[in-house]
N, C-alpha and C positions, 0 to 999 in steps of 0.2 A: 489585533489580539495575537499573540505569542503563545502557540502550545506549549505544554511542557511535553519535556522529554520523554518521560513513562509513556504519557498515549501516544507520543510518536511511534515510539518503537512498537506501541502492541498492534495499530494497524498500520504497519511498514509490510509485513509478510502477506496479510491480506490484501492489501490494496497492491501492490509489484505483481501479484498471482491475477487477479482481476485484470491490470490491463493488459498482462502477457496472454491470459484468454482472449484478449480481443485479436490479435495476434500477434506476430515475430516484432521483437523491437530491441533496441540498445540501450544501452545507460543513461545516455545526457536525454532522447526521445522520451526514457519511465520517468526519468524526473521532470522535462518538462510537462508530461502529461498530466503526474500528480499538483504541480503548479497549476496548470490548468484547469482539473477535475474541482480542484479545492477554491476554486477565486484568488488564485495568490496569500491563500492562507496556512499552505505546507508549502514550504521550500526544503526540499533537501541537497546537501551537497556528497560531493563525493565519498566523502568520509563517513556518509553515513549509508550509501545504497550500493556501492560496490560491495561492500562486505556482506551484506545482507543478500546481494546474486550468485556470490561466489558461495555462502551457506545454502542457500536454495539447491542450488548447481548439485553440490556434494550430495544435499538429502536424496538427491534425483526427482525434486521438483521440476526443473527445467534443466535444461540441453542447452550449450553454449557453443558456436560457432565463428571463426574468424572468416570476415568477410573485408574486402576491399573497395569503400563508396566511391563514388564519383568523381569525390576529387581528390582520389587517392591515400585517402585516409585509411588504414585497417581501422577496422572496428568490428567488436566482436557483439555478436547478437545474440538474444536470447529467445528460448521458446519455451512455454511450460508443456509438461510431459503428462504423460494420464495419470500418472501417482501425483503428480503437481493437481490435476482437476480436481483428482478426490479428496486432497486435501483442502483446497480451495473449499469444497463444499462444505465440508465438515466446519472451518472457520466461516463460513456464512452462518450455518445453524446455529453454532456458537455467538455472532455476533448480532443476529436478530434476536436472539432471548436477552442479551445486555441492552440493546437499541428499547425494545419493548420492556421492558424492566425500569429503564433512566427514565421513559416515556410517561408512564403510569404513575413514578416518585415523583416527577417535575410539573406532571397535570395536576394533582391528587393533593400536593402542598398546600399547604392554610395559608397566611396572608404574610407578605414578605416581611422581611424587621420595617421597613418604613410605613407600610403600613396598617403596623400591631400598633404604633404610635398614635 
């Protein structure tokens, strides 16, 4: 199944904040994790979470630093900041009253088109 783009992007900012709370990590690391967290059902590419770190960054959600890996790669890491946490929270609250909301519309439903038949 293929998200569409709209819910990508509305939990793109929650979910980049959520694993940079677990802690310091880089770009190609949040995307594979978001691959991972989801079963291979969010792929993002560059073009879509660079820009989205570098928005963060600005807000003063997270801290950005260049570091030098192993195998001589710069790579620049990120950390979310405590204005980053509190935001973080605030879109959690936000996102369990729509989780619980979809939950109670999608239990609550009468009997699907197939079937009413």
């Amino acid at each position: 199944m293929r998200l569409g783009k709209d819910l990508v992007a509305a939990v793109a900012t929650p979910l980049v904040l959520s694993i940079l709370a677990e802690g310091e990590s880089y770009g190609y690391a949040i995307s594979k994790r978001v691959t991972e967290l989801s079963g291979g059902e969010l792929e993002w590419d560059d073009g879509m979470l660079y820009p989205l770190l570098h928005r963060l960054e600005r807000l003063g959600h997270v801290d950005a630093a260049w570091s030098v890996a192993e195998t001589g790669r710069k790579r620049k890491h990120y950390t979310i900041t405590e204005q980053g946490l509190a935001f973080l929270a605030e879109q959690r609250q936000q996102w369990e009253v729509v989780v619980r909301t979809l939950k109670k519309v999608w239990h609550d439903e009468g009997p699907t088109e197939g079937e009413r038949r």
